[in-house]
C-alpha positions in Angstrom: 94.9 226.2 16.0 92.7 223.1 16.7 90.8 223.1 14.4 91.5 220.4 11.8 88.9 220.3 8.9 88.9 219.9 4.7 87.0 222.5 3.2 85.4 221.4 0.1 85.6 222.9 -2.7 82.9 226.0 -3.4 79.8 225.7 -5.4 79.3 229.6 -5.3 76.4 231.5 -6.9 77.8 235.1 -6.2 81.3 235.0 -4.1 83.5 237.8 -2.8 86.8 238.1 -4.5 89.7 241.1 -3.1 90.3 243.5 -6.5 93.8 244.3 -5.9 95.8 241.9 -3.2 97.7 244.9 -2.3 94.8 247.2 -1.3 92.9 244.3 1.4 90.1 247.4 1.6 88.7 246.9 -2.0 86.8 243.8 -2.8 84.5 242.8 -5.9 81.1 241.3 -5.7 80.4 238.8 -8.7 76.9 238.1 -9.6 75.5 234.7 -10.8 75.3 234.2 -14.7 71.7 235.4 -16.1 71.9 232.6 -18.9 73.6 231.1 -21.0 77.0 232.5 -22.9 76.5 235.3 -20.3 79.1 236.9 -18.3 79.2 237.3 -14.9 78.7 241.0 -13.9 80.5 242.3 -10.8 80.0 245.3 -8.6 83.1 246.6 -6.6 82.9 248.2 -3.3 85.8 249.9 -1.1 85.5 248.6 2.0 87.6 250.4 5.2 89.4 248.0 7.8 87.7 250.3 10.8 84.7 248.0 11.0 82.4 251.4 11.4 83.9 253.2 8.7 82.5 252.6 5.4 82.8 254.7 2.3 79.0 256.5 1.3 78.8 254.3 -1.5 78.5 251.3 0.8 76.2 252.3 3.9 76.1 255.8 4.3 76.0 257.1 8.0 73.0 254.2 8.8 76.3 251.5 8.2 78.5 253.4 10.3 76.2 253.8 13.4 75.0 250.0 13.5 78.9 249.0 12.4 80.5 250.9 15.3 78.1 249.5 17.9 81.0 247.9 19.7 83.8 249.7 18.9 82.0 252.7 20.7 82.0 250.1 23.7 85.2 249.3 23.9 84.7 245.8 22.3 87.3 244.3 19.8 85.8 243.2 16.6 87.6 242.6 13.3 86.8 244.4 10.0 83.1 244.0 8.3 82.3 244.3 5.3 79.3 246.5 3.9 75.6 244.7 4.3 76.7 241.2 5.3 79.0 242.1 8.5 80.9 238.8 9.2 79.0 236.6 7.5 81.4 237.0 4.2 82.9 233.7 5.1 79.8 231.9 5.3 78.6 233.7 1.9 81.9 232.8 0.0 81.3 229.1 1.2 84.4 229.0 2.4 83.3 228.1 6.0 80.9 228.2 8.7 79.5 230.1 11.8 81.6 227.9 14.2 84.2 227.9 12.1 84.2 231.3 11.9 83.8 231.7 15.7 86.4 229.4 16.2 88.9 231.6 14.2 88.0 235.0 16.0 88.5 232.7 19.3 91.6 232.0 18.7 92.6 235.7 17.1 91.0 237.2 19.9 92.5 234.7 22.7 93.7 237.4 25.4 89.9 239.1 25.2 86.8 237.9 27.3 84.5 238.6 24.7 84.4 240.0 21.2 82.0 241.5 18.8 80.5 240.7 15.3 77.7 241.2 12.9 75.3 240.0 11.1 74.6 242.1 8.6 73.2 244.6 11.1 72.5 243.0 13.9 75.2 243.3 16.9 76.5 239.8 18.0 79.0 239.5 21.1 80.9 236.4 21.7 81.7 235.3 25.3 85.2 233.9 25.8 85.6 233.9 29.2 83.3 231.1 31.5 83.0 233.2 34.4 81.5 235.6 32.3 79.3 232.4 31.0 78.2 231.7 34.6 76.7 234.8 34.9 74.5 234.9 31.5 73.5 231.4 31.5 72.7 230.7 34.8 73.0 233.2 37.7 71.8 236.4 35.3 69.5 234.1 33.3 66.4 236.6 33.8 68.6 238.8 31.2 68.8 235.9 28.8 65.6 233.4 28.7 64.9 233.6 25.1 66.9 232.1 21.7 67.1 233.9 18.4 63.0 234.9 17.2 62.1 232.8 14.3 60.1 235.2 11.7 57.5 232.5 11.3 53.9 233.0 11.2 51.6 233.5 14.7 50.8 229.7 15.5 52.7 227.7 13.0 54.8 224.6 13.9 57.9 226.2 14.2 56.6 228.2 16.3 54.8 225.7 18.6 58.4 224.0 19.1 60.1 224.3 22.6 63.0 225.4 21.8 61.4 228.3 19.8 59.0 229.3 22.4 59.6 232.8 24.5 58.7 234.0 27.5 56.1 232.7 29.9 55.1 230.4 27.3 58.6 229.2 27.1 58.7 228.8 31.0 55.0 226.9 30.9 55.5 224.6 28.5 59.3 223.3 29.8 57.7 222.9 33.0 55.2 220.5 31.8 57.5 219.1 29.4 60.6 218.5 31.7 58.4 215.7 33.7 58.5 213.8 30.2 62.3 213.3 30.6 62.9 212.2 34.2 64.6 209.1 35.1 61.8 207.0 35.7 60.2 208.0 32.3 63.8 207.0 30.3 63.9 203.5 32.2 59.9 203.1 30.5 61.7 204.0 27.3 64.6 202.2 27.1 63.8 198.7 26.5 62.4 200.1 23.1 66.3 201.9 22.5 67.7 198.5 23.3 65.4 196.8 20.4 66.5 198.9 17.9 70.1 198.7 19.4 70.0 194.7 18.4 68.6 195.5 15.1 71.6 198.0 14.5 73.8 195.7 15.4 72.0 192.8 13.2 72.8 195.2 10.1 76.1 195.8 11.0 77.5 192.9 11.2 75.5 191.5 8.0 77.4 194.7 6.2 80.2 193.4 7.2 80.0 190.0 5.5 79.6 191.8 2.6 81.9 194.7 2.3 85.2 195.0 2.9 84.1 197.7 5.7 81.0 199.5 7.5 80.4 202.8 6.9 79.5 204.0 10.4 77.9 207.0 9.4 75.1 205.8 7.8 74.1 202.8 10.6 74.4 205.3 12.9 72.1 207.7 11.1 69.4 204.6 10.8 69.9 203.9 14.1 68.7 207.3 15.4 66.1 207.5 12.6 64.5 204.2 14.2 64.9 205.3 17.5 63.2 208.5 16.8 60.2 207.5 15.0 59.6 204.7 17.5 60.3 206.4 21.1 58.6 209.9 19.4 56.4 208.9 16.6 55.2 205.7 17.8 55.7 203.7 14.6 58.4 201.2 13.4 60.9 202.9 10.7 62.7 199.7 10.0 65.6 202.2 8.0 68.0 199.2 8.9 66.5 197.0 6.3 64.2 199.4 4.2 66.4 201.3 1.7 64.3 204.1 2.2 60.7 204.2 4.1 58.3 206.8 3.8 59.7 208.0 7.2 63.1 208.3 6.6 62.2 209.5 3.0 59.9 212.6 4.4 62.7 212.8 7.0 65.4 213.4 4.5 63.6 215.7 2.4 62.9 217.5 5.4 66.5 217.9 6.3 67.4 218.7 2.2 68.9 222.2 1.9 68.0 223.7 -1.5 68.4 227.7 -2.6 64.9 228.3 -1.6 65.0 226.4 1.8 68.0 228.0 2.3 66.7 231.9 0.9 63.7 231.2 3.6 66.2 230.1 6.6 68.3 233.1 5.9 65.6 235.7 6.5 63.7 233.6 9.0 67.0 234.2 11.4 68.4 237.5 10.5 64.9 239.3 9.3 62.3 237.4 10.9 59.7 240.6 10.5 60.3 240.5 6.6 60.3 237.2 6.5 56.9 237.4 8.1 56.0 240.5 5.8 56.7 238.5 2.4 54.5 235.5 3.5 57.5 233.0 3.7 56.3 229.7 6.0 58.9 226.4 6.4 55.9 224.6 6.9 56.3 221.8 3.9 54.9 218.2 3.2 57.0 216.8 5.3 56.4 218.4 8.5 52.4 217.3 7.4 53.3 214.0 7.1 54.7 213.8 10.5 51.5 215.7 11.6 49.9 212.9 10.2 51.3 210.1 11.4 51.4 212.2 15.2 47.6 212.4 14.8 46.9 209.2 13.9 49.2 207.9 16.9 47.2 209.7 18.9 43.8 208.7 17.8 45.0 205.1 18.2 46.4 205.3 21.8 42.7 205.6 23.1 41.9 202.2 22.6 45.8 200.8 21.9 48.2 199.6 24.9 51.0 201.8 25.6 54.5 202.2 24.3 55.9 204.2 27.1 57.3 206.7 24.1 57.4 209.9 24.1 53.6 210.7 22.3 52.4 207.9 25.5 54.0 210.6 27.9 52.8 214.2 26.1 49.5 212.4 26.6 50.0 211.4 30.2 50.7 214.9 30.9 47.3 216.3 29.1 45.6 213.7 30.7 46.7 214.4 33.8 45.7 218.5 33.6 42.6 218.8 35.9 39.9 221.4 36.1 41.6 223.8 37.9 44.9 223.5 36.1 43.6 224.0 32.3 47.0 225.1 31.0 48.5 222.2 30.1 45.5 221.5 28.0 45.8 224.8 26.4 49.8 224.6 25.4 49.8 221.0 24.9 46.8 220.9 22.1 47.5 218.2 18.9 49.5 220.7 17.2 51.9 221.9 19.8 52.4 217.8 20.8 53.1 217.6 17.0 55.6 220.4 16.6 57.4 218.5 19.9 57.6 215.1 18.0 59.0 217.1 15.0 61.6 219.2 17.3 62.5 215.5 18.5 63.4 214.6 15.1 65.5 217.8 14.4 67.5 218.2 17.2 68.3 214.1 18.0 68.6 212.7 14.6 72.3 214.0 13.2 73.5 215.0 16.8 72.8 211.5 18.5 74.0 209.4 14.7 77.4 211.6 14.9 77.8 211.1 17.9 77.9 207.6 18.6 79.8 207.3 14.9 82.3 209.7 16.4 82.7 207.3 19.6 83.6 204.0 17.9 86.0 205.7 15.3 87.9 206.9 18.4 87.7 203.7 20.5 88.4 201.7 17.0 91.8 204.4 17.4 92.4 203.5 20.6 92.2 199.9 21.4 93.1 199.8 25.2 90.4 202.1 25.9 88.0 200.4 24.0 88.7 197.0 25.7 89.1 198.7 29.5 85.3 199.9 28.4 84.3 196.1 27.1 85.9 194.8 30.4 83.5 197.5 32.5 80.6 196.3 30.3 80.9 192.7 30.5 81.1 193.3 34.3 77.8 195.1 34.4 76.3 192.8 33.0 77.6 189.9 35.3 76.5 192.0 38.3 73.0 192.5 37.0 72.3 189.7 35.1 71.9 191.6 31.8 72.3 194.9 30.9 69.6 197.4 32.6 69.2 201.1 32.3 70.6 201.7 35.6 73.6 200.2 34.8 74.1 201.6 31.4 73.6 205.4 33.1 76.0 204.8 35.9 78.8 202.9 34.1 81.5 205.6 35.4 84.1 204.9 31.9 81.3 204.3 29.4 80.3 208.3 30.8 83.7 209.2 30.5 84.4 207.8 27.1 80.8 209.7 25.9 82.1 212.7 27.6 85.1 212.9 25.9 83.7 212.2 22.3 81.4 214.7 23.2 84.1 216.9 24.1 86.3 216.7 20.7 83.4 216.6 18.7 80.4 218.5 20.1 77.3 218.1 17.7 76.2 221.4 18.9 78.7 223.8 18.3 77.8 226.9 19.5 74.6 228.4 21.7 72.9 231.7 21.8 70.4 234.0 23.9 68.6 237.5 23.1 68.8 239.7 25.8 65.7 240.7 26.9 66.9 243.3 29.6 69.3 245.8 29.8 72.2 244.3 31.2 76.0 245.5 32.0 78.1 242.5 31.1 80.5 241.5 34.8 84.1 242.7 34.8 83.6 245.0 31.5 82.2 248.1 30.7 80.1 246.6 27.7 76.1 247.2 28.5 73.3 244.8 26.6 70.6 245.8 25.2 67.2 244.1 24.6 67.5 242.8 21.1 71.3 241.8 21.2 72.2 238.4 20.7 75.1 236.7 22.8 77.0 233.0 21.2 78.8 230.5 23.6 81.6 228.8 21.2 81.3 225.4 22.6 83.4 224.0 20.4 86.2 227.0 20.9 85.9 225.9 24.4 85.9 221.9 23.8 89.6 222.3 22.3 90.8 225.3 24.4 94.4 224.2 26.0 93.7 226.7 28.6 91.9 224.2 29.8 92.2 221.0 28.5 95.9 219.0 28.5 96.3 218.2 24.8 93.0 219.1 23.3 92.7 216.8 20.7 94.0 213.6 22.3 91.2 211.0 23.1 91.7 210.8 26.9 88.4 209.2 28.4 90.2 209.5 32.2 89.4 213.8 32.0 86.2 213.1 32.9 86.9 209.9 35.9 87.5 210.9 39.3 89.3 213.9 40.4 90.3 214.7 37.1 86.4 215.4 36.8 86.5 217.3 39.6 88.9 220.0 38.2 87.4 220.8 34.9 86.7 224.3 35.0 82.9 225.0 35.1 81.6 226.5 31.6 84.9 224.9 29.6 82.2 222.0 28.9 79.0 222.6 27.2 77.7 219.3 25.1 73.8 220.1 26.3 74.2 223.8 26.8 73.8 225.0 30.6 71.2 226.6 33.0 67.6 226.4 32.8 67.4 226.4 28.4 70.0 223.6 27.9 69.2 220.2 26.6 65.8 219.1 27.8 66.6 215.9 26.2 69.7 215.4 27.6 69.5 212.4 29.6 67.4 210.6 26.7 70.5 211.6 24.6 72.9 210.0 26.7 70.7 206.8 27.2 70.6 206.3 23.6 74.7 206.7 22.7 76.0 204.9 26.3 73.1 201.8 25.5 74.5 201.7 21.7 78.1 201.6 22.8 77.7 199.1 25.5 75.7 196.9 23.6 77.9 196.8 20.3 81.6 196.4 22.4 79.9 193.2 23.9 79.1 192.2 20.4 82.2 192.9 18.4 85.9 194.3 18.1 86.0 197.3 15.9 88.8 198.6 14.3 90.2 201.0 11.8 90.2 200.9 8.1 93.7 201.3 6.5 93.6 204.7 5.1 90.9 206.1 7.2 92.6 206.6 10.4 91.3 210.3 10.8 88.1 212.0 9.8 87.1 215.5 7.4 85.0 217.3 9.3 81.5 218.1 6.9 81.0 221.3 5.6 77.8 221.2 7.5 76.1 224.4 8.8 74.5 223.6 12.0 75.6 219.4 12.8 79.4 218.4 13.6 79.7 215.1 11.1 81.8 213.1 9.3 82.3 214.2 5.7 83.2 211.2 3.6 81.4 208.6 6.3 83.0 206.9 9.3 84.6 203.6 7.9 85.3 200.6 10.4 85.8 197.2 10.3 83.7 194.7 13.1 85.2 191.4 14.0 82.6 189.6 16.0 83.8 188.5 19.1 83.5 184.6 20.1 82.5 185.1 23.9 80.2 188.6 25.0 80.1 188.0 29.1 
């Protein structure tokens, strides 16, 4: 199956238990206690295996319709239940949406695509990368936007790239896309390689002190410093602050508690009524960062430049003459705010797993982690020092990214709306406006269809011609076509500069015990679950 994860046990408030084991149609829906001494009280509902079949009790002719949209296409799709679809799983706490996808992958492995719900709303999941091609690249007129996030006209979310629709999607990529070019990263990345020497300062003082180093978390202060100093302009210091107000706000902003959670759940599966009932996920936090962003930017008038991120959204509004006045319109305080912020969502768990995932497997596998030191160490003889251009073109430190990336994609899965009708190639399915499509990237990661032992760390997939024969669309870390990544290269400067500095530094090796890693029940992020444990032996000679 491929899928290897420890599912924690459930903290339920209402879960979904089967009434008779014999009869897999009836199911009973218990409701959290009212107080104390109370009983739980339970509803039970008879729910028909034929997905678009439902008793009157439990949806009437309404649930049938909407439940038998892809049947009455053709598509396979396993049994719903009434009002929640597939998202029974996710309810119960017994999993998540890509591990969910990643069990339909697998039961549906002979289909191209296959359908699902939630609650309502018709979901098709694309199996096949041909089929891929086609929707997020060579069709990608059908499929420009995301998901709609029911958040009020104007507020941050809203103002974030990767929430934006439309033309004012397409404006403000194209002035943002500038922001992330080659030349730009180089600017940034002496201030990656300063916090890249702090991070390795902490680690090995951690490790004179504890019998290991849990990865996870130097990782994770790692990318919080790097963030708040290439986006926010300011110095976290997370390595040797126990908390600072940055990571503190940053954390809370992260937090998932029932009402966060309540808001989230209506913002992306009833946006309109999360609009209607005056919901907003604009908190504290996100006005501390707007703080600190508007402060920055007050200060930069009169202050030398960074080269980070808020130096370069500047750059760009500066640059905006007369006759050009859109780039002053999209990229006003606020929208350069909601950026920094979207900065700090999509880079700091993705980026901190993955380089935590990276040394656990070269800590597993020592000949690939010294063939990398050796390739290193030879960089840096050839350049005197390690520069950006040589930490981007190192071909194995790639291939060793690639291939953590691979096994363990942060991202997990991708999604468009279809915003035109659209008849899906080599099927007789037809899209329409409205309908969301997924892109299992992690189904695909670990598929043996296309990938020699799936979960084996093998860094030499991704060197030479064996790079040349990976199947286009089986590989997916930054998404594809014109919506993937925009961050992408910034991404990879930050794991490949972390890497390359800490193998010069140190040996690292595995913990007794702690030789594989639980997955975390986590919703959106791949991470470890119980931390990323190594042990560091400092190396006596680093050229």
């Amino acid at each position: 199956m491929y899928l290897s994860t420890t599912v924690p046990k459930p903290h339920r408030e209402f879960f979904i238990t089967p009434i008779d084991k014999n009869s897999p149609t009836c199911w009973r829906v218990n409701l959290p206690e009212k107080g104390r001494g109370s009983t739980n009280q339970s509803s039970d509902y008879r729910v028909c295996q034929d997905a678009g079949e439902w008793s009157d009790s439990c949806g009437g002719g309404g649930g049938r319709r909407r439940h038998s949209y892809w049947s009455s296409q053709g598509v396979p799709s396993p049994p719903s239940l009434p009002f929640i679809g597939h998202l029974h799983k996710i309810v119960t706490v017994t999993n998540h949406r890509w591990e969910l996808l990643h069990e339909l992958y697998i039961k549906f492995y002979q289909e191209k695509c296959f359908g699902m719900y939630e609650c309502f709303n018709p979901v098709l999941v694309i199996r096949d990368p041909d089929i891929l091609k086609n929707l997020m690249v060579k069709d990608f007129s059908h499929f420009t936007d995301r998901r709609p996030v029911g958040d009020q006209e104007g507020s941050l979310m809203n103002e974030m790239l990767a929430n934006k629709t439309g033309e004012g999607w397409k404006i403000l990529r194209s002035i943002m896309s500038p922001t992330f070019s080659s030349g730009k990263m180089k600017r940034m990345f002496p201030l990656v390689c300063q916090n890249v020497q702090t991070f390795i300062a902490a680690c090995l003082e951690e490790a004179k002190k504890n019998d290991y180093i849990n990865m996870k978390d130097k990782c994770g202060r790692f990318s919080m410093d790097n963030i708040a100093s290439c986006a926010f302009g300011i110095d976290c210091n997370s390595q040797s602050v126990e908390k600072s107000m940055f990571a503190e706000n940053a954390e809370g902003f992260f937090a998932i508690t029932p009402l966060k959670a309540l808001k989230f759940f209506l913002m992306i599966l009833y946006p309109k009524a999360f609009n209607a009932v005056g919901f907003k996920l604009d908190s504290h936090e996100i006005l501390f960062f707007q703080r600190i962003v508007d402060e920055t930017v007050k200060s930069r008038e009169s202050a030398p430049k960074r080269g980070d991120f808020l130096d370069l959204m500047l750059e760009a509004r500066g640059e905006a003459n007369n006759d050009n006045t859109s780039v002053k319109n999209v990229l006003k305080d606020k929208a350069m705010v909601a950026q920094c912020v979207l900065f700090l969502i999509a880079g700091y768990d993705t980026v901190a797993s993955a380089i935590g995932f990276c040394t656990h497997l070269l800590a597993k596998n020592p000949k690939e982690q010294e063939r990398l030191r050796q390739e290193v160490q030879d960089l840096v003889r050839e350049n005197e020092g390690l520069t950006y251009e040589g930490v981007m073109e190192a071909k194995f430190l790639d291939a060793c990214v690639m291939e953590t990336l691979r096994i363990f994609p942060p991202g997990t899965l991708g999604e468009r709306i279809c915003t035109k009708t659209y008849r899906v190639p080599g099927t007789d399915i037809t899209l329409r406006p409205g309908d969301l499509v997924q892109f299992p990237f992690y189904s695909l990661h670990r598929d043996p269809q296309y990938w020699k032992d799936p979960l084996q760390f093998r860094p030499d997939r991704f060197m030479g011609e064996n790079k040349a024969e990976i199947k286009n669309f089986t590989f997916m870390p930054f998404g594809m076509g014109p919506r993937n990544c925009l961050a992408m290269r910034f991404a990879l400067m930050e794991m490949k500069a972390a890497l390359a500095m800490l193998l010069l530094k140190v040996d690292l090796q595995l913990v007794p015990g702690h030789e594989e890693i639980t997955i975390d029940h986590s919703p959106i992020v791949l991470r470890a679950k119980h931390g990323i444990p190594l042990n560091m032996k400092l190396r006596k000679t680093t050229t």
